[in-house]
FIPA-288096 format. One record per residue (C-alpha): residue number from 1; x, y, z. Coordinates in steps of 0.1 Angstrom, whole numbers, plus 2048, in hexadecimal, padded with zeros to 3 digits. Example, Ala and Ser with C-alpha at 12.3 -4.5 7.8 and 13.67 -1.06 7.14 Angstrom:
<vopas>
[vopa 1,[87B,7D3,84E]]
[vopa 2,[889,7F5,847]]
</vopas>
This chain:
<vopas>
[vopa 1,[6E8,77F,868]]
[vopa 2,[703,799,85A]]
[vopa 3,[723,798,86F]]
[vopa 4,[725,7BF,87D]]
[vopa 5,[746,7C5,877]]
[vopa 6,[73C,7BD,853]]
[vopa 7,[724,7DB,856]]
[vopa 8,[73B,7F4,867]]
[vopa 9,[756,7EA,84F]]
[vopa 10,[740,7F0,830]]
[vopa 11,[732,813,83A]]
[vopa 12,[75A,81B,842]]
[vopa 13,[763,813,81D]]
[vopa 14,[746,81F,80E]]
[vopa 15,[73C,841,821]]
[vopa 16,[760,84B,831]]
[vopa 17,[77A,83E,816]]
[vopa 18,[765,83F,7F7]]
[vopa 19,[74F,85C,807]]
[vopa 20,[733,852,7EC]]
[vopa 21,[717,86F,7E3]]
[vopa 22,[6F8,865,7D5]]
[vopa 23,[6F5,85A,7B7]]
[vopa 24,[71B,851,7B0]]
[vopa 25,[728,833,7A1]]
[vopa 26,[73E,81F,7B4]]
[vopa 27,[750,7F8,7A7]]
[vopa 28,[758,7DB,7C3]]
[vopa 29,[771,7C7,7BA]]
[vopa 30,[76E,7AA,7D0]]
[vopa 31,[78C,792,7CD]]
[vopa 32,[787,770,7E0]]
[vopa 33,[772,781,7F5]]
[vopa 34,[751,773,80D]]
[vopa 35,[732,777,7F6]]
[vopa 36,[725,787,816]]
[vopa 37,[73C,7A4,818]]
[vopa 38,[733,7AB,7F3]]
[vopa 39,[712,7AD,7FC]]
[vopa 40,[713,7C5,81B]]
[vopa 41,[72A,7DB,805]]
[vopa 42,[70D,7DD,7ED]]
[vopa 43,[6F6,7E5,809]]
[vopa 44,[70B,800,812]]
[vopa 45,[70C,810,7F1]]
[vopa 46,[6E7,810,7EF]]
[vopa 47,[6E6,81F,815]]
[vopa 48,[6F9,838,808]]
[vopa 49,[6E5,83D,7EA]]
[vopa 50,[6FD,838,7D5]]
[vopa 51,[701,81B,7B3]]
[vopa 52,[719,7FD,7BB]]
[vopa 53,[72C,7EA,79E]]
[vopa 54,[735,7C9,7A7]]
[vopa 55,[754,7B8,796]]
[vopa 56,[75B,792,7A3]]
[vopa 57,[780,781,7A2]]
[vopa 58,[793,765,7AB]]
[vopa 59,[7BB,762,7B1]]
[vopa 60,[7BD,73E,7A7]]
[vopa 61,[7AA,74C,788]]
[vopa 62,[7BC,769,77E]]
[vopa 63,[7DA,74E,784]]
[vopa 64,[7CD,739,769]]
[vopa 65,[7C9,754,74D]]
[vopa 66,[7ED,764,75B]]
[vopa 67,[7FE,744,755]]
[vopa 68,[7FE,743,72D]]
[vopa 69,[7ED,76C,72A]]
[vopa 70,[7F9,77D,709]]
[vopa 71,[7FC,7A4,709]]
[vopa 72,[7DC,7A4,6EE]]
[vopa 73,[7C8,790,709]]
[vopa 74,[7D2,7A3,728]]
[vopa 75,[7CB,7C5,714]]
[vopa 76,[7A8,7B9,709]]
[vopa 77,[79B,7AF,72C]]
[vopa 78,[7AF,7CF,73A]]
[vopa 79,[798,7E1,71F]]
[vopa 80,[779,7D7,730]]
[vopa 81,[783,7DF,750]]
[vopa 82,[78F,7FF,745]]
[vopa 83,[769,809,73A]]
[vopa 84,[75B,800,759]]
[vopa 85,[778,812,76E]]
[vopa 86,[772,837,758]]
[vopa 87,[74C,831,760]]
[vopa 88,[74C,835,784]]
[vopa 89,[755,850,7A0]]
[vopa 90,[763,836,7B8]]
[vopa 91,[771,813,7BE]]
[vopa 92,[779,7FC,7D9]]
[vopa 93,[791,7E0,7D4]]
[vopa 94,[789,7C1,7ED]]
[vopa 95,[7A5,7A7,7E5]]
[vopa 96,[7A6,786,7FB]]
[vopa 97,[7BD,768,7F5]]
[vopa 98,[7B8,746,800]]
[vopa 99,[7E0,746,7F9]]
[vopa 100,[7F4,763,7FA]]
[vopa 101,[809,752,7E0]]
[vopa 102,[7F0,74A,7C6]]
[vopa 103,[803,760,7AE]]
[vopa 104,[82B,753,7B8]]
[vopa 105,[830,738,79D]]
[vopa 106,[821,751,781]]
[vopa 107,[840,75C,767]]
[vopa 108,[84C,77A,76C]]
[vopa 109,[849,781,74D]]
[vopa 110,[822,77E,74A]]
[vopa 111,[824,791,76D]]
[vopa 112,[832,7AE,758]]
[vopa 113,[81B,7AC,73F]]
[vopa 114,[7FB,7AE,757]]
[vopa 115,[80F,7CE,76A]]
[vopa 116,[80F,7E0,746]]
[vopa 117,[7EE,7D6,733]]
[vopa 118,[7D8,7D5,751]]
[vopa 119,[7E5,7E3,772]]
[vopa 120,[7F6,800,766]]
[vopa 121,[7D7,80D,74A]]
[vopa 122,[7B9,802,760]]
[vopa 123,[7C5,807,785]]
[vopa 124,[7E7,821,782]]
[vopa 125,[7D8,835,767]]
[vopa 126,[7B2,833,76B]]
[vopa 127,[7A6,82B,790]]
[vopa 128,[7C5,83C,7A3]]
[vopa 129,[7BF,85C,792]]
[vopa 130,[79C,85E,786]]
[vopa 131,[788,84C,7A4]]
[vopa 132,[780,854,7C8]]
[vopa 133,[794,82F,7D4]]
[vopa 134,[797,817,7F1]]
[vopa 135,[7A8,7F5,7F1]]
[vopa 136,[7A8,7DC,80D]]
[vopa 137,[7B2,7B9,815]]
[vopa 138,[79F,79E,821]]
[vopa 139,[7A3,78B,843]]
[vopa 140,[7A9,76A,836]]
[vopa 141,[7B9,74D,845]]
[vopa 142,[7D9,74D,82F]]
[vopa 143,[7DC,773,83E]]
[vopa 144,[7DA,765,865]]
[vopa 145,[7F7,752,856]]
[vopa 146,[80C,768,84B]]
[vopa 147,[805,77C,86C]]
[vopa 148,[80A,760,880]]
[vopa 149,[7EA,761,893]]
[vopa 150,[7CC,74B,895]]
[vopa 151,[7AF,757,878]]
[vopa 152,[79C,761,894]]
[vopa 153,[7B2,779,8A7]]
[vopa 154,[7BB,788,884]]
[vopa 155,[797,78D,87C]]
[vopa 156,[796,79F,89C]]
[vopa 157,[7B4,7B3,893]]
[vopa 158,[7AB,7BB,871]]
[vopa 159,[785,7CA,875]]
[vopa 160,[795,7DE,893]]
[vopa 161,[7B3,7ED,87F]]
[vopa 162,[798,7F6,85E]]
[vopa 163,[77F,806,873]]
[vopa 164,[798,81C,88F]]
[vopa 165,[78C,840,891]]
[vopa 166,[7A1,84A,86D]]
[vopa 167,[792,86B,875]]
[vopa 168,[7A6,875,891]]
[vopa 169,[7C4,863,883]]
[vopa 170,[7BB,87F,865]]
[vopa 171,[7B9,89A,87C]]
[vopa 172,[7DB,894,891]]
[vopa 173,[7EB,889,86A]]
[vopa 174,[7EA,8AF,85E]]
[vopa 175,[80B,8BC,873]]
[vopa 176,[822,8A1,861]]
[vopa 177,[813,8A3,840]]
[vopa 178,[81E,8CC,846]]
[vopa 179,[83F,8C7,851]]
[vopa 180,[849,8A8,838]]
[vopa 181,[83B,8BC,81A]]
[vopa 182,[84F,8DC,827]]
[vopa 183,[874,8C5,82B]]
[vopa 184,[890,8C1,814]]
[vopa 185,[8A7,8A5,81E]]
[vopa 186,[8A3,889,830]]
[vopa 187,[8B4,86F,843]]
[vopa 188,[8AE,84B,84A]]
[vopa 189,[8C5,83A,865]]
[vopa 190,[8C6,81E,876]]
[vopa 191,[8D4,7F8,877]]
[vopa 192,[8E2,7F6,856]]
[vopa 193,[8D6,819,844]]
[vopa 194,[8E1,836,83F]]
[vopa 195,[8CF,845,822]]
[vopa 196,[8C6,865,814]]
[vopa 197,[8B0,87B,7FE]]
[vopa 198,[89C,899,7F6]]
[vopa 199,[87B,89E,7F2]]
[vopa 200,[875,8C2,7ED]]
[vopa 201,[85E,8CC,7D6]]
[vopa 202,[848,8A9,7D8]]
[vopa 203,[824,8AC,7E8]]
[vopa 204,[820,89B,807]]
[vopa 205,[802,884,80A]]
[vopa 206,[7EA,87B,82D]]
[vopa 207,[7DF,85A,82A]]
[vopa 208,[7C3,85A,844]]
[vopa 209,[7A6,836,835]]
[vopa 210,[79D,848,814]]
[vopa 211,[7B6,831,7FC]]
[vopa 212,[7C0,815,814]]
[vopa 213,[7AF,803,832]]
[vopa 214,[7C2,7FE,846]]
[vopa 215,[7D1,81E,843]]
[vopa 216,[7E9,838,855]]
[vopa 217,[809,845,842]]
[vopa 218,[814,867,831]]
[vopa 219,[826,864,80D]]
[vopa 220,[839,876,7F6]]
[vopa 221,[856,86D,7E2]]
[vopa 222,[87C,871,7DF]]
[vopa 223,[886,88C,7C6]]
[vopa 224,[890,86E,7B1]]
[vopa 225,[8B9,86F,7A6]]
[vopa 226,[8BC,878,7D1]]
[vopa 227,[8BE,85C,7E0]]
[vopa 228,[8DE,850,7F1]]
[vopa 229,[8EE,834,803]]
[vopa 230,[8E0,813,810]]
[vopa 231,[8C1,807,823]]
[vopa 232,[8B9,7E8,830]]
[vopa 233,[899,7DC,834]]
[vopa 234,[888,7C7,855]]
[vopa 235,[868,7BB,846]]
[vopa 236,[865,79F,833]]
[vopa 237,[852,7AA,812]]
[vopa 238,[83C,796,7FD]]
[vopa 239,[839,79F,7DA]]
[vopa 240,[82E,790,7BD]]
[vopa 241,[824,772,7CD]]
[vopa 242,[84C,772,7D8]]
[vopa 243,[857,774,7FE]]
[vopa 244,[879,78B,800]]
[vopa 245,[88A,78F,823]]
[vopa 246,[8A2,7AD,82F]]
[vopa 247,[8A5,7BF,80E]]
[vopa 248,[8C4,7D4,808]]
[vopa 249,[8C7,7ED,7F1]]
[vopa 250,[8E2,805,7E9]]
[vopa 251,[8DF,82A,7D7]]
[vopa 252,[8F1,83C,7C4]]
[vopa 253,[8E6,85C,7B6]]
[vopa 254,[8C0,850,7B7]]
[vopa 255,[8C6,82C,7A6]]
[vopa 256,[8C9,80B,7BB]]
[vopa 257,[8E8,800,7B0]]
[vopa 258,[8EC,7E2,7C6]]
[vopa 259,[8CF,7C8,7D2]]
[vopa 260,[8C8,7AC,7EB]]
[vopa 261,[8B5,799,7FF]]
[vopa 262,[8A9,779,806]]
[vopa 263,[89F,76F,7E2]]
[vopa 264,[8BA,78C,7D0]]
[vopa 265,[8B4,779,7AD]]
[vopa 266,[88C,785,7AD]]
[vopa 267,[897,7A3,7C0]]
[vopa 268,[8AC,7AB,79E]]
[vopa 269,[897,7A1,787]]
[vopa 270,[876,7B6,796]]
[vopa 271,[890,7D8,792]]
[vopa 272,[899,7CD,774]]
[vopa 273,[876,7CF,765]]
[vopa 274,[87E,7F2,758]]
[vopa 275,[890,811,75E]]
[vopa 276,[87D,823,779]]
[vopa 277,[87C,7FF,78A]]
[vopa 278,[89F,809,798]]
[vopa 279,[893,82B,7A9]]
[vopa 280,[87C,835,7C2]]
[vopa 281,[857,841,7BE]]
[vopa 282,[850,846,7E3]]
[vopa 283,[858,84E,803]]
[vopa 284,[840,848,81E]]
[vopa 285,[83D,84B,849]]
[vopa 286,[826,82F,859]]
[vopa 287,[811,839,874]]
[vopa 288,[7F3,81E,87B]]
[vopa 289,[7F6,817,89F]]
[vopa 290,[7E7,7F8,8A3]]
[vopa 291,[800,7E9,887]]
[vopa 292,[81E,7E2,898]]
[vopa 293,[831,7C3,884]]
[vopa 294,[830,7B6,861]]
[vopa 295,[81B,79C,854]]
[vopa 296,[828,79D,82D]]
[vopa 297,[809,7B0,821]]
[vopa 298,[817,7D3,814]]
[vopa 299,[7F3,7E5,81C]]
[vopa 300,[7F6,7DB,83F]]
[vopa 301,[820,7DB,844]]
[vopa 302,[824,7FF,837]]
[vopa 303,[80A,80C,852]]
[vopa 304,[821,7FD,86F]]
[vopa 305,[823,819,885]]
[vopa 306,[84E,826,88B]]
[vopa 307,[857,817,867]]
[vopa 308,[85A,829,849]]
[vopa 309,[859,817,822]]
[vopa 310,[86D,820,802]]
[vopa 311,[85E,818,7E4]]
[vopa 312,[873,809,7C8]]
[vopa 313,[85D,815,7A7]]
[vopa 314,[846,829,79A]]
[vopa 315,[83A,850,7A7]]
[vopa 316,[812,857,7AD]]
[vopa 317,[808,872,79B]]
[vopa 318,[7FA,884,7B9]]
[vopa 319,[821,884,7C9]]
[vopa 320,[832,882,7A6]]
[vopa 321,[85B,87E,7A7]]
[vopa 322,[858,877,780]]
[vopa 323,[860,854,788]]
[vopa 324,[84E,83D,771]]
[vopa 325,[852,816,773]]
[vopa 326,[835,7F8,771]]
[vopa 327,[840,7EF,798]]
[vopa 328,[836,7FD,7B8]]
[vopa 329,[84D,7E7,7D0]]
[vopa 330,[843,7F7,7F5]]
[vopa 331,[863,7ED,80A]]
[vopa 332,[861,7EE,830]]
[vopa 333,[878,7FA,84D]]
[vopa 334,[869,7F9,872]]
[vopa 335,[87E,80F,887]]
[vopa 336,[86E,806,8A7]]
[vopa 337,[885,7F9,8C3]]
[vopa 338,[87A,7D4,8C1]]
[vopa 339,[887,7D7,89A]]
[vopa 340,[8A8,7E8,8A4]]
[vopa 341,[89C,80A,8A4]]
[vopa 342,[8A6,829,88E]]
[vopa 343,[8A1,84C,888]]
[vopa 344,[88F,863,86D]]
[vopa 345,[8A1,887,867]]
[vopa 346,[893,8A1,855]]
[vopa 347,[8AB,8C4,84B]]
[vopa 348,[8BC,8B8,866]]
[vopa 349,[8A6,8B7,880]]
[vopa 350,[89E,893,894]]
[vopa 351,[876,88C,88D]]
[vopa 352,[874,86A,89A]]
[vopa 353,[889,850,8AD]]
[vopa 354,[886,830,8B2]]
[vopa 355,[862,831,8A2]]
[vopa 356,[852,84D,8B4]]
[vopa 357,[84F,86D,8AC]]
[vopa 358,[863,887,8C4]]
[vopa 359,[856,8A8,8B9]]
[vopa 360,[837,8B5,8CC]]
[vopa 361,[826,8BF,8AD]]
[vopa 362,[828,89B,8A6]]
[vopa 363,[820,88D,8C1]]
[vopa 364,[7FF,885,8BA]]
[vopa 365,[80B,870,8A1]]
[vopa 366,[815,852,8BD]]
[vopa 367,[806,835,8C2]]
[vopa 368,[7F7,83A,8E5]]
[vopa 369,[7E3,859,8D9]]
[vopa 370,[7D4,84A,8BB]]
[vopa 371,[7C7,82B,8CA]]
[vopa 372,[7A5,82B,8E0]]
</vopas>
């Protein structure tokens, strides 16, 4: 018998973030995913009429061909997927781990190669801007982990935060997507920042469960030689298979001129993959209220609701800063009270403090009127 949450999660992903018509085309990618899951996301498709694409990957796998991968290999199986990416309308990306780390002991040079003959042509290029696309985690046990909870209770916690009501978190979205898209400067204070930057001119962008689930944040990006003093960072961040704690950086004129954190010899060498490493592609707001701490996976951590996350890296088109890079680092600051608080400025004017939002406009923006 099909776990229900399964079904509810399916028809969220494939008729609310994918919004699939009849007759279009849409590609799983299931990554050390349950079998079962892969299945009702088929089912769905059909429910909806529409022709699912199945694609089928491992971690440990992809480890193995990483692990001595030449640029002419990578490009030919990123050729491939490239076909199958410009031959559909949408895609969701289901990507499990049995270990969060799978990827850590790869070299960072065959890292960079996979970010430039396959991430960046099939996914950056292709799917980001050509596709209708949704990407989720998986609830697995090396998650709970990270999360510090038992598999069950994160079960629990995941189905409940991929399935909230994203369309009234859409609705009460619209008045900061307005006033962000309308600001000039900001400024982010708080224990150990004090950093500015503009973005005028940059689109601002809802994100309301049509790219991520979980979802809730709105983005832009930094008008990109802004940026201006030093941030510190509370979550601990988890990228390429790498676990970095309190990241520091320091701005001047738009470039990070000074790095650390708990691992500062990857921290350098991941900005020093290439010029736009060094600058920022993105600027975002969290707002998912039922994500209140880290748990070192970026698509849940920069939902937390009170934190905002600077992105070391390269621009999306959509909210374009020129910034172009082959990383997209999503750094973390929670400025609730339990993480030492904070406070967002925009032209001057105080928007939120301490993690909530303290103009009535905005107000329906905190927690207790986006939950139930």
């Amino acid at each position: 018998m099909t776990d229900p949450r399964y079904t509810k999660l399916a028809d969220t992903l494939i008729r609310y973030s994918c919004d699939l018509q009849t007759g279009e085309r849409v590609l799983i990618e299931a990554i050390d995913i349950p079998v079962e899951f892969t299945r009702e996301l088929i089912r769905a498709a059909y429910r909806a009429e529409g022709l699912p694409l199945v694609l089928l990957k491992s971690q440990p796998v992809m480890r193995e061909l990483l692990m001595e991968a030449s640029a002419e290999q990578l490009q030919l199986i990123a050729g491939g997927e490239e076909i199958c990416m410009r031959g559909v309308d949408a895609y969701i990306g289901m990507r499990g781990s049995a270990n969060v780390s799978e990827l850590s002991d790869v070299p960072m040079e065959k890292m960079r190669l996979y970010e430039e003959h396959i991430w960046k042509p099939v996914h950056v290029e292709v799917r980001v801007s050509k596709t209708k696309w949704v990407v989720s985690r998986w609830p697995s046990p090396s998650m709970a982990q990270l999360a510090q909870r038992s598999t069950h209770a994160f079960e629990d916690f995941y189905f409940q935060v991929c399935t909230m009501d994203y369309e009234r978190l859409s609705e009460a979205i619209e008045p900061l997507r307005e006033i962000v898209e309308a600001t000039d400067a900001v400024r982010l204070v708080g224990p150990g920042t004090d950093l500015t930057f503009s973005i005028e001119g940059i689109p601002a962008i809802s994100c309301d469960g049509h790219r991520n689930l979980p979802d809730g944040e709105v983005y832009t990006a930094p008008v990109r030689d802004s940026v201006n003093g030093t941030i510190r960072f509370n979550a601990e961040t988890l990228y390429q298979g790498v676990t970095h704690d309190e990241v520091c950086l320091t701005f001047e004129d738009g470039r990070i001129t000074d790095a650390a954190s708990s691992n500062t010899d990857h921290l350098q060498a991941v900005l020093d993959s290439d010029e736009g490493a060094r600058y920022v592609g993105e600027f975002a707001i969290g707002l998912n209220p039922y994500i209140t701490e880290p748990m070192k996976d970026i698509l849940f951590d920069e939902k937390i609701a009170g934190s905002i996350h600077l992105t070391p890296g390269g621009a999306y088109e959509i909210a374009d800063n020129g910034n172009r890079s082959q990383i997209h680092w999503d750094l973390v600051l929670i400025q609730t009270p339990d993480w030492g608080g904070g406070e967002l400025w925009f032209d001057g004017r105080l928007i939120r403090k301490d993690g909530r939002f303290v103009l009535e406009e905005l107000s329906g923006l905190n927690p207790e009127n986006l939950v139930g």
